[in-house]
C-alpha positions in Angstrom: -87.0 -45.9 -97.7 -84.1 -44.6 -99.8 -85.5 -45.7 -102.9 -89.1 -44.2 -102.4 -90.4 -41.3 -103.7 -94.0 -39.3 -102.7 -94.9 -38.5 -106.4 -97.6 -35.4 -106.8 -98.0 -36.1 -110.7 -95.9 -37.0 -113.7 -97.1 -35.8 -116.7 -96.2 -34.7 -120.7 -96.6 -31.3 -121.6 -94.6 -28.6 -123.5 -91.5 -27.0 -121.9 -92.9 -23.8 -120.6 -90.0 -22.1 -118.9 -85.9 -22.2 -118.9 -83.8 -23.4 -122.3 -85.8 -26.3 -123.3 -88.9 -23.7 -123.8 -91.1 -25.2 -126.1 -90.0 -28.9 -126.7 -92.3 -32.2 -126.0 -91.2 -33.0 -122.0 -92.1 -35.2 -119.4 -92.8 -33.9 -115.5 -92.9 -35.5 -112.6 -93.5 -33.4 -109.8 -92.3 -34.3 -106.7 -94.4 -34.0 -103.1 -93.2 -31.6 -100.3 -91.9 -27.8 -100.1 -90.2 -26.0 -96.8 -91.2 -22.9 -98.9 -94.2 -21.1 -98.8 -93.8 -18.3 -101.4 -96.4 -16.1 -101.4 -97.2 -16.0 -105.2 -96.6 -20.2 -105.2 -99.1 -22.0 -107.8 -98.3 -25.3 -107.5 -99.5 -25.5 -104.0 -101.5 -28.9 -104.3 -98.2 -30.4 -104.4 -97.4 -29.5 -100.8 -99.4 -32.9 -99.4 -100.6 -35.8 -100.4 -99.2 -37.3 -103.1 -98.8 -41.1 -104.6 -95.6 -43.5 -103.1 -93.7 -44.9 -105.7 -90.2 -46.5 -105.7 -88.0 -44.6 -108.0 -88.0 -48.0 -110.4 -91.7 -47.3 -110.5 -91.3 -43.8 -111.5 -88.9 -44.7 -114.5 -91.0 -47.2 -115.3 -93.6 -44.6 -116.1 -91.5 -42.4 -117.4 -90.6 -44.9 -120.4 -94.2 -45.0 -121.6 -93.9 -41.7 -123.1 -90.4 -42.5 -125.1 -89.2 -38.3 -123.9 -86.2 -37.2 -124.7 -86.6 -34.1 -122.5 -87.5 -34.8 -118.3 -87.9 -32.1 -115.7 -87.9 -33.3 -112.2 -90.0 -30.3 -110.2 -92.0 -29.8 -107.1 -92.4 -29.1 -104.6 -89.2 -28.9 -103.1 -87.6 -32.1 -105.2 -84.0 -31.9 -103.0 -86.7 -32.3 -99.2 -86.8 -35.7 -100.7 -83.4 -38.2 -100.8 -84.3 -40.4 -102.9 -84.8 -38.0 -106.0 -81.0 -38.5 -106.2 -81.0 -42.1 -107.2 -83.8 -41.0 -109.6 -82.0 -38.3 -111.2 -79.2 -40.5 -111.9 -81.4 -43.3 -113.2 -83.2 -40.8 -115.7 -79.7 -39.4 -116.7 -78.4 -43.6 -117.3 -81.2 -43.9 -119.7 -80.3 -41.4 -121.8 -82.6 -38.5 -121.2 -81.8 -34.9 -121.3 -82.3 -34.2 -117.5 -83.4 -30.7 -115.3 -84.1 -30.4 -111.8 -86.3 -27.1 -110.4 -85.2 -26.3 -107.3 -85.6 -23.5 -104.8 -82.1 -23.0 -104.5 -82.6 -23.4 -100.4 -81.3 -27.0 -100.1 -78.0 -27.6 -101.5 -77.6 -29.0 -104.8 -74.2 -30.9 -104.5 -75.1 -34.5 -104.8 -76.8 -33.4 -107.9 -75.4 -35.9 -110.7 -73.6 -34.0 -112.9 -75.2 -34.4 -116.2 -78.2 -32.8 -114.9 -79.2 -29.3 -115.8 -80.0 -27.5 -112.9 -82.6 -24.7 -112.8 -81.7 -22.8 -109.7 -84.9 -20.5 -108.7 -83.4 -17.5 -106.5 -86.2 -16.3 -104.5 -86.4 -12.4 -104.4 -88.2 -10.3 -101.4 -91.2 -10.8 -102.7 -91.4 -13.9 -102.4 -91.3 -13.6 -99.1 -88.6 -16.1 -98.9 -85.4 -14.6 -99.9 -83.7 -15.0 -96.3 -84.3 -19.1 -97.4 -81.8 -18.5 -100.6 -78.3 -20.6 -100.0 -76.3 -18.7 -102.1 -73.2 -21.7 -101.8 -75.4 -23.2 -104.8 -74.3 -20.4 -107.5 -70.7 -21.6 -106.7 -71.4 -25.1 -108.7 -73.0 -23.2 -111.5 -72.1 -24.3 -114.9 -72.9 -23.4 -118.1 -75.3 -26.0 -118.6 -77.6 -24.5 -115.3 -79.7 -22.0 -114.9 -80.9 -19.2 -112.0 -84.0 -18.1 -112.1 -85.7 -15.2 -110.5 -89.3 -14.7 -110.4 -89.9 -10.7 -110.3 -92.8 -9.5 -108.5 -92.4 -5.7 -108.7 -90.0 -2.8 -109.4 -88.2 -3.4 -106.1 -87.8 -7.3 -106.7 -86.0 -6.0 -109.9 -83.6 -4.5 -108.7 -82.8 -6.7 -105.6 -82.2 -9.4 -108.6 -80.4 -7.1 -111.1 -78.6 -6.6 -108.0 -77.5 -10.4 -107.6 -76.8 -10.8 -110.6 -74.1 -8.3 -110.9 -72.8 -8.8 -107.7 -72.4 -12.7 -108.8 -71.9 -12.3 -112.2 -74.4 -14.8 -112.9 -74.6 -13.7 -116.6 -70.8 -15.0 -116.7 -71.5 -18.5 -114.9 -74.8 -19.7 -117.4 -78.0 -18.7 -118.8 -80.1 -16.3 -116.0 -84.1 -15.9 -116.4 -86.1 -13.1 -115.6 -90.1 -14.2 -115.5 -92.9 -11.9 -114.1 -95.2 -13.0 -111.5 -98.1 -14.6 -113.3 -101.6 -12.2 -113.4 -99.1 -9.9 -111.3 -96.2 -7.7 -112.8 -97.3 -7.0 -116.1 -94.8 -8.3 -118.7 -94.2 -5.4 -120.6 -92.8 -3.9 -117.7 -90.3 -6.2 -116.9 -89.4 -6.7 -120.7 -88.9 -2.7 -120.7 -86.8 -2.6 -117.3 -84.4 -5.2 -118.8 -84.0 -3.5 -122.0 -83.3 0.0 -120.2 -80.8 -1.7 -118.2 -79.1 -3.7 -121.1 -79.1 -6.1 -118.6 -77.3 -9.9 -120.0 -81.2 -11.6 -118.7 -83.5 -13.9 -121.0 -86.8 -12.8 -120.9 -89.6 -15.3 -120.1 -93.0 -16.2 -119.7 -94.9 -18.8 -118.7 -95.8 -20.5 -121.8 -97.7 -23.5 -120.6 -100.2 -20.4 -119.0 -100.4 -18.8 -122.2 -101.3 -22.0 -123.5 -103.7 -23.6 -121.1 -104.0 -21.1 -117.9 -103.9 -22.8 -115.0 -105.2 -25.8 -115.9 -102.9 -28.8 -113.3 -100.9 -31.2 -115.4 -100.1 -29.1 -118.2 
C-alpha cells in the first residue's frame, strides 16, 4: 500500500554527519537498497524490516518531542510511500533530511526537506548508479556528499565538484571511508587543494563504533 512503509529501525541519537552535526535527532531507517557499495555499513538494513503505515511511523516519532529527523536507509526513495511521510514530518514542524544515494530521483521530494545527496565515487563501486539530473534541484539548503575511499576517489570527486560547481549550489562534504582512508589524509589533500569542501567524520563512530542504533 501507498501508505506503508518497511521500517529497519527508528531511533535517537546525535547527528553524526552533514550540517545538523552534533544536535539531539531522531532516525528512522528505512528497509531496501538497489546499491551495494562495497564499503556499505548499514547492510542489515537491506532485508527484513518491520511494516508500518507512515501514521504509525509519526506516531513514533512524536514520543521523542525532536526537533531534528533524518529519514535514511537503505535506499529511502526504493520506497513510495516515504513521500507521504516526508511531508507528514515536515507538517509537523520538524526540521527534515533525507539520505539518499543520489541514484533515484529526488523530484517529488517536498520541498522543505533538506536533502543530503550521497554521490557515489569509483570506489564505491557504484558510481555508474549516480543520476547526475539530481544536482540540478540543488539548493542551498541540500547537501552532496562524497564518501572518499582513496587518492583516486579524491580526485574523481574534486573533479565533480568543479566540473558542477557544487561549492556554488550548497554545502558539499568530504568524509573518509570509515577504518579505511586515514583522515589526516583527506584533511591534508583538501587543504593543499584549497578546495570550497567541509571536512567530516563520522562522529556517531567516534562516539560509539559501530554499535547499530546509534
Amino acid at each position: 500500500m501507498l501508505r506503508d512503509l518497511r521500517i529497519t529501525e527508528i531511533f535517537y541519537s546525535l547527528q553524526g554527519e552533514a550540517r545538523t552535526v552534533g544536535w539531539p535527532t531522531v532516525f528512522v531507517r528505512l528497509t531496501g537498497c538497489p546499491l551495494r557499495c562495497r564499503y556499505c555499513d548499514t547492510t542489515y538494513a537491506f532485508h527484513g524490516g518491520e511494516r508500518l503505515s507512515v501514521e504509525g511511523v509519526l506516531e513514533k516519532v512524536s514520543d521523542y518531542s525532536p526537533r531534528f529527523v533524518t529519514v535514511t536507509g537503505g535506499e529511502p526513495l526504493a520506497q513510495p510511500a516515504v513521500l507521504p511521510l516526508l511531508r507528514g514530518l515536515c507538517d509537523r514542524g520538524y526540521e527534515v533530511s533525507l539520505e539518499t544515494s543520489g541514484a533515484l530521483p529526488t523530484h517529488d521530494v517536498d520541498p522543505r526537506v533538506a536533502v543530503v545527496l550521497d554521490l557515489k565515487t569509483p570506489g564505491s563501486g557504484e558510481s555508474a548508479r549516480n543520476a547526475y539530473a539530481n544536482i540540478e534541484r540543488l539548493r542551498a539548503i541540500d547537501q552532496v556528499k562524497f564518501v572518499i575511499t582513496n587518492a583516486d576517489d579524491y580526485e574523481w570527486s574534486r573533479g565533480i565538484v568543479e566540473k558542477y560547481d557544487l561549492a556554488g549550489r550548497c554545502d558539499v562534504l568530504f568524509s573518509p571511508v570509515h577504518d579505511g582512508l586515514a583522515p589526516r589524509d583527506l584533511a591534508d589533500w583538501i587543504l593543499r587543494d584549497r578546495l570550497p569542501v567541509r571536512f567530516q567524520i563520522q562522529l556517531h563512530k567516534v562516539l560509539w563504533g559501530d554499535v547499530r542504533g546509534r
